[in-house]
C-alpha positions as CSV (number, residue, x, y, z in Angstrom):
1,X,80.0,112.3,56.0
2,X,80.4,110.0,53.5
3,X,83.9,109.7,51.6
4,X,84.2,111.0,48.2
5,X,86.6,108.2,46.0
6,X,88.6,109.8,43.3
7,X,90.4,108.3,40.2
8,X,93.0,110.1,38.5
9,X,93.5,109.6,34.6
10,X,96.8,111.1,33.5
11,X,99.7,110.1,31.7
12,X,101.3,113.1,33.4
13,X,103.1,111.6,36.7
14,X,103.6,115.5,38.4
15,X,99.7,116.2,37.5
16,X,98.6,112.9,38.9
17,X,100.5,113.5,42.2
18,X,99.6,117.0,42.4
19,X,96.3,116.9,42.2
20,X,96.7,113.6,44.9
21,X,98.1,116.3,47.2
22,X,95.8,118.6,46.9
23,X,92.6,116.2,47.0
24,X,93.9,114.4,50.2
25,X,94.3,117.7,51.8
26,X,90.0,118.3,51.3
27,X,88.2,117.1,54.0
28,X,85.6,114.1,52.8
29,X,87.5,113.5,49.3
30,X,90.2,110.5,49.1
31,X,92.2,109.6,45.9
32,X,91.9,106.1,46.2
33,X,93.6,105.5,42.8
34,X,95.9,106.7,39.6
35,X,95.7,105.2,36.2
36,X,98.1,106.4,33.5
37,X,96.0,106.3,30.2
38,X,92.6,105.5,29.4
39,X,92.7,101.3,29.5
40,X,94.0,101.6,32.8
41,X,91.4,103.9,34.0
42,X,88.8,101.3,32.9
43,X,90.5,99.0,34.6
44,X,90.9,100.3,37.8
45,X,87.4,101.7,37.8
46,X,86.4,97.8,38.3
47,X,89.1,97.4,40.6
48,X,88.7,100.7,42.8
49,X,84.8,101.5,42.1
50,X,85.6,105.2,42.6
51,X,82.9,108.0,42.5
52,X,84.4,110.3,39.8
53,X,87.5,110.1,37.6
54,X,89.4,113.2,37.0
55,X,90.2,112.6,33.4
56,X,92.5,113.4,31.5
57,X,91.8,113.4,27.6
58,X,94.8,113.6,25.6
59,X,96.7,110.2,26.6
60,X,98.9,107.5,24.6
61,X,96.7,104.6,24.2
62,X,92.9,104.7,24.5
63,X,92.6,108.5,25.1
64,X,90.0,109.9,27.5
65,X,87.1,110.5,25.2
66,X,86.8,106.8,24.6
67,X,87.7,105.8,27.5
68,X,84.8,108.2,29.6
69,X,82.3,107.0,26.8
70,X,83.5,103.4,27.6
71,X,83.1,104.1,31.5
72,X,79.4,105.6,31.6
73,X,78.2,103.5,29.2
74,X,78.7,100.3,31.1
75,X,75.4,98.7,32.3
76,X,74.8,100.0,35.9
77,X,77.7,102.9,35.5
78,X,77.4,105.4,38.4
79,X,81.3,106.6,38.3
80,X,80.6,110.3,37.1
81,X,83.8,111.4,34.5
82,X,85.3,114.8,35.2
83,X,87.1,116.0,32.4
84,X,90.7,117.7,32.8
85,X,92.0,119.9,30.2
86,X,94.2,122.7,29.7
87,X,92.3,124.4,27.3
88,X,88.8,126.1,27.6
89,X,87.9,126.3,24.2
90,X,88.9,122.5,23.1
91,X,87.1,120.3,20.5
92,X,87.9,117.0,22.6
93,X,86.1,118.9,25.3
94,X,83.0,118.9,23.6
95,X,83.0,115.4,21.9
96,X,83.9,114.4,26.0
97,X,80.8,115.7,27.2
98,X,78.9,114.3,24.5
99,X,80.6,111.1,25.0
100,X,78.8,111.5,28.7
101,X,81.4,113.4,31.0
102,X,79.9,115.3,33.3
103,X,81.9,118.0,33.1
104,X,85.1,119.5,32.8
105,X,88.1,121.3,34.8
106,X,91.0,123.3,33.9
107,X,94.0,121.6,34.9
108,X,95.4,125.2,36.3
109,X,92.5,125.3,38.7
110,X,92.8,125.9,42.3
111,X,92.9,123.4,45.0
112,X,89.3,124.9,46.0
113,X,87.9,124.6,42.2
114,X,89.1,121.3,42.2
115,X,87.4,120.4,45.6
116,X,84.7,121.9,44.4
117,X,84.5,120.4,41.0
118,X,84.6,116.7,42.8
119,X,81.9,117.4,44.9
120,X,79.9,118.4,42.4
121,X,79.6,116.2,40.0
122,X,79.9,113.3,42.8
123,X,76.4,114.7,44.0
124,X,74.9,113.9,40.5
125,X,75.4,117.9,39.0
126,X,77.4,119.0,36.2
127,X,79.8,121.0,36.5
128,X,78.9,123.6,33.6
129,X,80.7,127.0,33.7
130,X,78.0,128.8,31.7
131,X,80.5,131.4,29.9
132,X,83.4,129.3,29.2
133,X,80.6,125.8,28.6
134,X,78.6,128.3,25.8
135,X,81.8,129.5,23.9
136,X,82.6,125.9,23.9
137,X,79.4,124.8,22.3
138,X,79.1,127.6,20.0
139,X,82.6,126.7,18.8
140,X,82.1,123.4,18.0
141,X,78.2,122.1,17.6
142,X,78.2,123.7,13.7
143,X,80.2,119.9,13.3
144,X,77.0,118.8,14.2
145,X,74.6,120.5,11.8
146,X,73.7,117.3,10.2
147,X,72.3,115.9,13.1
148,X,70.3,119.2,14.2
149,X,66.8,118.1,12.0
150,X,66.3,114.9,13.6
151,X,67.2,116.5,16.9
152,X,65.1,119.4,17.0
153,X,61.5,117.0,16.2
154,X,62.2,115.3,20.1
155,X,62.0,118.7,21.6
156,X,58.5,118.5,20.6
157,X,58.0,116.0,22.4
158,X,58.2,118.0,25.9
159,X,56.3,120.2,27.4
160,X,56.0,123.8,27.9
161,X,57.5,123.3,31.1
162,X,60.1,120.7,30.5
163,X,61.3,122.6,27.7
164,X,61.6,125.6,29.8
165,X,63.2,123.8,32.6
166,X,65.8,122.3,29.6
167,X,67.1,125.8,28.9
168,X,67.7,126.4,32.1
169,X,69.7,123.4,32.5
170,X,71.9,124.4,29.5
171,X,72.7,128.0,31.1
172,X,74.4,126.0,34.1
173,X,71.4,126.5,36.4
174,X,71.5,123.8,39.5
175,X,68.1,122.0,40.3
176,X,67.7,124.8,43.7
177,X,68.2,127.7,41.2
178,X,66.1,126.5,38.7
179,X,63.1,125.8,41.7
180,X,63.3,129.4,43.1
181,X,63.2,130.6,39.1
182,X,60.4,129.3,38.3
183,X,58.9,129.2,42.1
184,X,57.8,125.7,42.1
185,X,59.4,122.4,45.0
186,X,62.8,121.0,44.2
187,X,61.6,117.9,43.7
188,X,59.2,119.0,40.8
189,X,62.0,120.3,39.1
190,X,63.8,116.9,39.4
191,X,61.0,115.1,38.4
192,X,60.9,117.0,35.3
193,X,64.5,116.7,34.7
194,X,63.7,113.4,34.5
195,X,61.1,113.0,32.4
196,X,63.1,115.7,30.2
197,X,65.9,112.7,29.8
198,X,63.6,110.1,28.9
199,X,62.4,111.8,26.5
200,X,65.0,112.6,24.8
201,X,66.8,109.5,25.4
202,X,69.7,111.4,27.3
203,X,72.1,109.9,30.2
204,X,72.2,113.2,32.3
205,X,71.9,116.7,32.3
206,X,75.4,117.1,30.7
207,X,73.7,115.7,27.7
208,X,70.5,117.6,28.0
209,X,72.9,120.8,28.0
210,X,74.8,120.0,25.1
211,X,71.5,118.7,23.4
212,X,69.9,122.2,24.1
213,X,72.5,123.9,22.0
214,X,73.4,121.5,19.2
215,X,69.1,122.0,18.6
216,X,69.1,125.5,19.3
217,X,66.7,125.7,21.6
218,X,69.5,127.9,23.4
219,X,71.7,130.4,21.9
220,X,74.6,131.9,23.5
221,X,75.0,135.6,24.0
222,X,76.7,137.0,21.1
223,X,76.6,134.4,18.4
């Protein structure tokens, strides 16, 4: 089994050690690392090359938004960004996973959720809790509006199946789920994932989420 290497972001010294605890405990997960703001987690990133970054986003200094958009966006990034907050419904959330987080996590989860959520997202998935993801985006992509037109003419540019398999991504379904949904290989759904991203000029399926309700091409129940 190979070793899962974990970053933790947080100017909070009891969160940091906690969760250090509780990840060290999990078999095939190792915190190889803390950083206490968002230049240090850059920095250490180079230093440590860990898988995913448990980050937090409201720190003194260069915060976590800019700091996960700074991480992903370096050339040859493969560090995926997991998002702590203590919120649900948080506007730095959103502009997080737009920024290119692949997720986020609660900071009261359990030690289990918190396995979990590292695994996850180490495997390439995001880590997208349909209910409390959708009230999230509903919340906030109205900032957004101006943006929608533009947006909305790329989705033409996929197909009948991409753009099926795009709604399923934004209602938290994992590449299995959306293979036995639609009855077709793994692998094809993958390959259209892929081609989904190119398209649409997206980093990963985080993105294509959040892009699939700022266009409404998805709507969440009750809004």
């Amino acid at each position: 089994m190979t070793t899962i290497r974990v970053l933790i972001a947080d100017d909070q010294m009891m969160v940091r050690q906690g969760f250090t605890v509780l990840l060290n405990a999990e078999p095939g997960i190792e915190v190889v690392g803390q950083a206490v703001d968002g230049l240090d987690a850059v920095a250490k990133i180079a230093e440590l090359a860990p898988d995913v970054v448990l980050m937090d986003i409201r720190m003194p200094g260069l915060g976590g938004i800019e700091a996960t958009r700074r991480i992903t966006e370096a050339p040859g990034a493969a560090v995926k960004v997991l998002v702590l907050t203590t919120f649900d419904i948080d506007e730095y959330v959103y502009e997080a996973l737009r920024a290119g987080a692949s997720g986020f996590l609660l900071k009261d989860a359990s030690a289990a959720e918190l396995a979990h959520a590292v695994r996850v997202v180490a495997a390439g998935d995001a880590l997208l809790a349909p209910n409390v993801t959708k009230r999230l985006i509903a919340e906030f992509s109205r900032v957004t509006g101006a943006r929608r037109a533009p947006l909305k003419d790329r989705v033409g540019d996929l197909t009948e199946r991409e753009t099926e398999v795009l709604s399923l991504i934004a209602q938290g379904l994992s590449n299995a789920e959306i293979a036995q949904c639609l009855v077709v290989a793994e692998q094809t759904v993958k390959s259209h994932v892929s081609r989904i991203l190119v398209k649409l000029g997206l980093r990963d399926r985080t993105q294509a989420a959040v892009y699939a309700y700022e266009t409404g091409l998805v709507r969440p129940a009750g809004y």
